[in-house]
C-alpha positions as CSV (number, residue, x, y, z in Angstrom):
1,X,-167.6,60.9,-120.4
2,X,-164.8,61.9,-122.3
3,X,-163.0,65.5,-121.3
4,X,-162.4,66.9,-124.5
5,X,-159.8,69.7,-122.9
6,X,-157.9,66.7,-121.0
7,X,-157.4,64.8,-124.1
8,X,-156.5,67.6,-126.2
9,X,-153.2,68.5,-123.6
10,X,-152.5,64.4,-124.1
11,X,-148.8,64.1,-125.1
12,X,-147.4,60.8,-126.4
13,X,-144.6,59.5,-124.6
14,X,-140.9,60.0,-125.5
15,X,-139.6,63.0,-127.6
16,X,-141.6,63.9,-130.4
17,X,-140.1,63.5,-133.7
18,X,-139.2,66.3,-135.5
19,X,-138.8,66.5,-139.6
20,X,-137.3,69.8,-139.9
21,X,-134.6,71.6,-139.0
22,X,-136.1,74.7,-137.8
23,X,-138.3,74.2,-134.8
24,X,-140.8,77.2,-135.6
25,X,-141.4,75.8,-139.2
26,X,-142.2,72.2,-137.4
27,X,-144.9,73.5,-135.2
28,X,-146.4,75.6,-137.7
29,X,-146.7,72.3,-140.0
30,X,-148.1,70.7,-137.1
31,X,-150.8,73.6,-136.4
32,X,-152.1,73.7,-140.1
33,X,-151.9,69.7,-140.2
34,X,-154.3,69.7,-137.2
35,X,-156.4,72.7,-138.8
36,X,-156.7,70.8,-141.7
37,X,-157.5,67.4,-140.4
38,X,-160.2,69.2,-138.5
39,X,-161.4,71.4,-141.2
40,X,-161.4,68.0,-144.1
41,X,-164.0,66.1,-141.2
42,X,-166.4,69.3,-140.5
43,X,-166.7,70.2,-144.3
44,X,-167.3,66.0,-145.1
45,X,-170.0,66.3,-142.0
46,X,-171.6,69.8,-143.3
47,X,-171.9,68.5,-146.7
48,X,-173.4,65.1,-145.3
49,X,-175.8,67.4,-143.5
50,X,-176.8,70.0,-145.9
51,X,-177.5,66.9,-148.5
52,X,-179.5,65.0,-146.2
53,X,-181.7,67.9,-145.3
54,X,-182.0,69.6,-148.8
55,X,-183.0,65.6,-150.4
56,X,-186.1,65.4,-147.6
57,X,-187.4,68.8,-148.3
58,X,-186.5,70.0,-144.8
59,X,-184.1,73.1,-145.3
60,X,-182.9,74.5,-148.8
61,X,-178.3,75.2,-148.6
62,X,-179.9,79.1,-149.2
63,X,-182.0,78.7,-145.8
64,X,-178.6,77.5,-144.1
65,X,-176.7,80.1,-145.5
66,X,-179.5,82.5,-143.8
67,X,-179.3,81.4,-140.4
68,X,-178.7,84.0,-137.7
69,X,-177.8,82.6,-134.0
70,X,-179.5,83.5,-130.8
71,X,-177.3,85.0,-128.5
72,X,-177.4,81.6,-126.5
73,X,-176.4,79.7,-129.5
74,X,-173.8,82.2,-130.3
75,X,-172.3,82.2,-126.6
76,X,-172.1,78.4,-127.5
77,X,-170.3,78.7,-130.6
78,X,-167.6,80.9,-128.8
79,X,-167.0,78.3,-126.3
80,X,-166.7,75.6,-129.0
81,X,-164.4,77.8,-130.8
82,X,-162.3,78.7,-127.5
83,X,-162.2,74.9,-127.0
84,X,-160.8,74.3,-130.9
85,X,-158.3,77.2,-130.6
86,X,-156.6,75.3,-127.8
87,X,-157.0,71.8,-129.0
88,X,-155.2,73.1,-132.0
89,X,-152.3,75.1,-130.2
90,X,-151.7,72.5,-127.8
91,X,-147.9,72.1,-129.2
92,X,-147.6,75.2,-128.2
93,X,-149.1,75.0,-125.2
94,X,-147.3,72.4,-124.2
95,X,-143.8,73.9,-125.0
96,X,-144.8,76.5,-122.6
97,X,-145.4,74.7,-119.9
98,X,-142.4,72.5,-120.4
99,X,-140.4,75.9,-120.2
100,X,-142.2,77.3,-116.9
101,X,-141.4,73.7,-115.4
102,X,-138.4,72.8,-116.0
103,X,-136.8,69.4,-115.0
104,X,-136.3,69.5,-111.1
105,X,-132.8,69.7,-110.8
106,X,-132.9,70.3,-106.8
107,X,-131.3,66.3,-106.0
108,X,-130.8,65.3,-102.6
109,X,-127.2,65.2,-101.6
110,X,-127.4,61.8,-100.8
111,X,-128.7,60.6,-104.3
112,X,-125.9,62.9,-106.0
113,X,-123.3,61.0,-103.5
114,X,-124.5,57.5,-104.7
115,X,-124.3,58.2,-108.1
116,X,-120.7,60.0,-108.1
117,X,-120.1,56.7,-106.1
118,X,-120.9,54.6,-108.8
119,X,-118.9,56.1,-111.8
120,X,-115.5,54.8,-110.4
C-alpha cells in the first residue's frame, strides 16, 4: 500500500531548479501549480461523477449540492483535507527541515587532515 504522507515529503534528487529570481515568488508558483494541478483532476472527477449519476436517474446536481455530512464523514473530510494541506506545502516543509538540519559540519580530525593532505 502506498503512504500517501511518505510520498508527498518525496524530494527529487540534486538541487531543484529555480526560474525566478526571488525565492518567495518561486515557491508560491510552486504552491498554486500544485493547487491547481490538484484542483483541474477533482473538478474533471466531480463532473465525471455528477454526469454519470444525474444520466441513470440516481441523484439530481441539486441533491449533491444538498448534501449535509455526518459528523463521521465530516471528521473524514478534515483528515483528507489536513493530508492535502501538507501534500501541497511540502516545499515548504521541506525548506524547514533542511534549515533545522543543517549539513553536519562536525568532521573527524583525521578526515579534515587527509584532505588538507591532499591539496598540495
Amino acid at each position: 500500500m502506498i503512504n500517501e504522507k511518505l510520498l508527498a515529503s518525496n524530494r527529487a534528487k540534486g538541487q531543484r531548479a529555480y526560474f525566478f529570481r526571488d525565492p518567495m515568488v518561486e515557491r508560491v508558483l510552486n504552491i498554486t501549480m500544485a493547487v491547481a494541478g490538484e484542483l483541474a483532476v477533482a473538478r474533471e472527477r466531480v463532473d465525471t461523477l455528477e454526469r454519470l449519476l444525474e444520466s441513470k436517474g440516481i441523484l439530481t446536481r441539486a441533491e449533491i449540492d444538498q448534501f449535509d455530512p455526518s459528523p463521521a464523514q465530516a471528521d473524514e473530510r478534515q483528515h483528507w483535507q489536513a493530508d492535502y494541506v501538507a501534500r501541497i506545502l511540502r516545499l515548504v516543509q521541506q525548506e524547514l527541515e533542511a534549515i533545522q538540519q543543517p549539513p553536519d559540519t562536525n568532521r573527524d580530525m583525521d578526515d579534515i587532515a587527509v584532505e588538507l593532505s591532499r591539496d598540495k
